[in-house]
N, C-alpha and C positions, 0 to 999 in steps of 0.2 A: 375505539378499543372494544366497542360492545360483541363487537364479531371475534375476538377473540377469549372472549371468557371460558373458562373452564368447564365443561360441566357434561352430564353424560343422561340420557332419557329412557325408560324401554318402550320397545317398540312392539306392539299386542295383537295376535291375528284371530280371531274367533269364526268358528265357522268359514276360514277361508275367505273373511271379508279383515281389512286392517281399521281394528278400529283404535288406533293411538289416540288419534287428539280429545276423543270423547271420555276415554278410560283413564289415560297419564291427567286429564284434569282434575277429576272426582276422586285420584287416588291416594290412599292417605300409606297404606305401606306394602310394601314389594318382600320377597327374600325369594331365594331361587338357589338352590341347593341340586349341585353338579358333581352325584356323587363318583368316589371312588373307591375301590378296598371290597375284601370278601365279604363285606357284612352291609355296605350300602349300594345296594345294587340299583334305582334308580330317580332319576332328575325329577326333584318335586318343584313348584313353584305356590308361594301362598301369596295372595295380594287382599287387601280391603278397598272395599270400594266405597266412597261418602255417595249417599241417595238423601239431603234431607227432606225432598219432596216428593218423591217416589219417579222424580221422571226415569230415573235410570234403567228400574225393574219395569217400565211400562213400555219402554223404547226398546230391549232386549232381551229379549225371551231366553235367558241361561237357565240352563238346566246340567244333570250331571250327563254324564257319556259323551259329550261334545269334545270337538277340537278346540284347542288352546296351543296355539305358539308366541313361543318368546325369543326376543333378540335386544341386543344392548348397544345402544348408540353412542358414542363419545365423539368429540369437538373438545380439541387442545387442549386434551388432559397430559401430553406429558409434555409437548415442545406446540408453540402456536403453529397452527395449518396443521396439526392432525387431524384426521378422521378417523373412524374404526368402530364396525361395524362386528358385534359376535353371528359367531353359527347361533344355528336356530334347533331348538328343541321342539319336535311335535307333541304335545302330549292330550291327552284325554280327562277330563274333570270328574276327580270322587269325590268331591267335598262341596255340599255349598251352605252355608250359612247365612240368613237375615234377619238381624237385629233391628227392632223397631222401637223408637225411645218418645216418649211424650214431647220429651223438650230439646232433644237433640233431633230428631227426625231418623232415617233408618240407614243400616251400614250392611252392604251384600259382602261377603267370605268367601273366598273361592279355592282349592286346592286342586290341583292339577300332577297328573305321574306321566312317566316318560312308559311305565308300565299299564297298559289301557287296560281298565276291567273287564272289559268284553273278551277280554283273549283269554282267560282262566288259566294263564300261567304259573300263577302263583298260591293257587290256593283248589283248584279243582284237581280229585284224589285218579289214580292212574294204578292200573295193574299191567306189566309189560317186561320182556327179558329182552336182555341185550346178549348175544352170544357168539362167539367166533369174530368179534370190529373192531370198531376203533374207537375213540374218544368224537374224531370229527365227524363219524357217519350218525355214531348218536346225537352230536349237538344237531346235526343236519337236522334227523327227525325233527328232533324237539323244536327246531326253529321252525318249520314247514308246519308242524301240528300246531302252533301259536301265530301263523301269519306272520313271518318274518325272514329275513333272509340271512346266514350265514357269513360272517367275516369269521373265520378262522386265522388269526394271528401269531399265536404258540408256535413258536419253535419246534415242541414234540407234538405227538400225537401218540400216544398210551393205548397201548393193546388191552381191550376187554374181552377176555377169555368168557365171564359169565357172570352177569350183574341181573339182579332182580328189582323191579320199580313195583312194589306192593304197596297198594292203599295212599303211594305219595303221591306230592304233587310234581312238574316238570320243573321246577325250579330247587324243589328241594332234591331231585334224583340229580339235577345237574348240578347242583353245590355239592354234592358227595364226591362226585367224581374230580371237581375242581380241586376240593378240599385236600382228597388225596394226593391232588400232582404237584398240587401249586401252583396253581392256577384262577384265574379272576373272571368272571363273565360279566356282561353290561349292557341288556338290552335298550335301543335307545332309536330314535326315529323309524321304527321297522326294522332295524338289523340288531343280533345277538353275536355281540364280540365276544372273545375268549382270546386271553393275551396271557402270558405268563408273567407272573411276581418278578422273576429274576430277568427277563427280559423287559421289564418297567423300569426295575432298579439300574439297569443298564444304561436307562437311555441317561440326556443330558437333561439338566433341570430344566421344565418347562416356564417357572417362575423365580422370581425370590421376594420373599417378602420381605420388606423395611419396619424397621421402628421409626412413628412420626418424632419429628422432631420441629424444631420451631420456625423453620425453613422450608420442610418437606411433609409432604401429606401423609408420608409411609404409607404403609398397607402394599399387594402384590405388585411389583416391580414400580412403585411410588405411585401407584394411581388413589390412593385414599383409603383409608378405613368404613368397611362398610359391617356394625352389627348387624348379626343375621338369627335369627330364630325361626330352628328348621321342625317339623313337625308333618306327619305323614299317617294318615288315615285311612286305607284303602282298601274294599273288600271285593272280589270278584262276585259278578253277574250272569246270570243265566240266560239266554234264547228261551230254552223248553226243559221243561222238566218230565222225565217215563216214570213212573211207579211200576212196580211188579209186586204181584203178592202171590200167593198161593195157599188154599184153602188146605189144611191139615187131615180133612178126616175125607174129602174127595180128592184129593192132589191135583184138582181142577188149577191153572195158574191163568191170572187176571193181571191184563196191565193197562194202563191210563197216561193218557198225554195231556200236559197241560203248557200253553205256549204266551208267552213274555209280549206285549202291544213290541217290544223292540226286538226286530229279531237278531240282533247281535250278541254272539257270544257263543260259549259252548252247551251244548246237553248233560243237564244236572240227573244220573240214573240212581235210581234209589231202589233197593232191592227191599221188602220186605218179610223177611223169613219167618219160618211155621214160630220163632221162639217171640215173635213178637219184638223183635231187635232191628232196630233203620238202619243198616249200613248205606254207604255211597261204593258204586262198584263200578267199573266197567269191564267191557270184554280183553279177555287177557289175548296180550299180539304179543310179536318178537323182533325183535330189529337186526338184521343180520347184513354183513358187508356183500 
């Protein structure tokens, strides 16, 4: 009967090598948070790893900006002879933490986003018009300027007569636009969905969740209850940084590059003006169909 016990494992790829059985052993907790909705846009995963001799941190050089994928394996969770194996999240590592205890030995933290910091999606400021298109030529941009590719899902696509992207980021110029239609975005393994609300609420229910009861495990279509504590930490990262300044009383203008050991990511441009004020600027473009 031991081959048919219930039970379900994850399955961990770091740097494109699988290292399961070294990581699910030392692991003390998992959550994996597979968002949905206008406000959680994307897939974190947090784990703790036990090290209490330090072999762990000496056998795997982690660090942040790294690949991290995750998948979920089960065996005869709902009827014996199941299998079932989830899709796989790629994500990128913003988080690491190492607690080191006298008498316990030391514990590595890891958090990882479906949103990679190197891409400056979310947080790096943009000056740009959208004028005479559409809703999908813009997302297009914004997917190609972030390295990603476009699933355009929506039913409509929304004529933009003339939208302005001042000082924001691409995620917050494209939550606007969502915001207004009703519509959802989800960037996730390299591709930027956009589906519509009322086209979600259409579909048929993808789950149902159960209450356990003294026979059945409840939780999403009776596979178990799993407590989850989700938490998300993440700030985008720069390649190189340009300063420009300009001297007040010569109008002489001076600029400096300074470049990141990682060259991933986007260019952090800092203007700064005769008032002595830092803004973050870029060159103003137009997106046109």
């Amino acid at each position: 009967m031991a081959g048919l016990i219930r039970y379900a494992q994850p399955r961990i790829t770091y740097q494109g090598t699988d290292v399961t059985a070294a990581w699910v052993a030392a692991l003390e907790h998992l959550t994996w948070k597979r968002a949905i909705g206008m406000n959680k846009r994307a897939d974190t995963i947090s784990l703790s790893l036990a090290d209490p001799d330090g072999t762990f941190r000496r056998t795997y050089n982690v660090i942040a900006k790294q690949d991290i994928q995750l998948r979920v394996e089960s065996f005869n969770w709902n009827y014996p002879g199941e299998h079932l194996m989830s899709d796989a999240t790629q994500m990128q590592i913003t988080r690491i933490e190492i607690e080191i205890d006298k008498g316990a030995g030391s514990r590595l933290h890891i958090e990882a986003s479906s949103i990679p910091p190197t891409s400056g999606f979310r947080l790096t400021k943009k000056s740009r018009t959208a004028v005479a298109t559409d809703l999908k030529t813009v997302a297009a941009q914004i997917a190609k300027d972030n390295h990603m590719t476009l699933d355009y899902r929506a039913t409509v696509n929304p004529k933009v007569a003339y939208s302005a992207q001042h000082d924001q980021s691409d995620a917050a110029w494209l939550e606007r636009f969502c915001h207004e239609q009703d519509l959802t975005y989800k960037p996730k393994n390299g591709v930027l969905t956009i589906v519509g609300t009322q086209d979600l609420e259409a579909q048929a229910a993808t789950f149902t969740i159960v209450c356990p009861t003294a026979t059945s495990a409840g939780g999403i279509n009776g596979r178990g209850v799993i407590n989850v504590r989700l938490m998300e930490d993440v700030e985008d990262t720069y390649a190189h940084a340009v300063v420009t300044s300009k001297d007040v009383n010569t109008g002489k203008i001076t600029q400096g590059q300074a470049d990141d050991p990682d060259p991933r990511g986007p260019t952090l441009n800092v203007v700064h003006k005769p008032t002595g004020v830092v803004v973050e600027k870029e060159p103003e473009s137009e997106i046109t169909q």
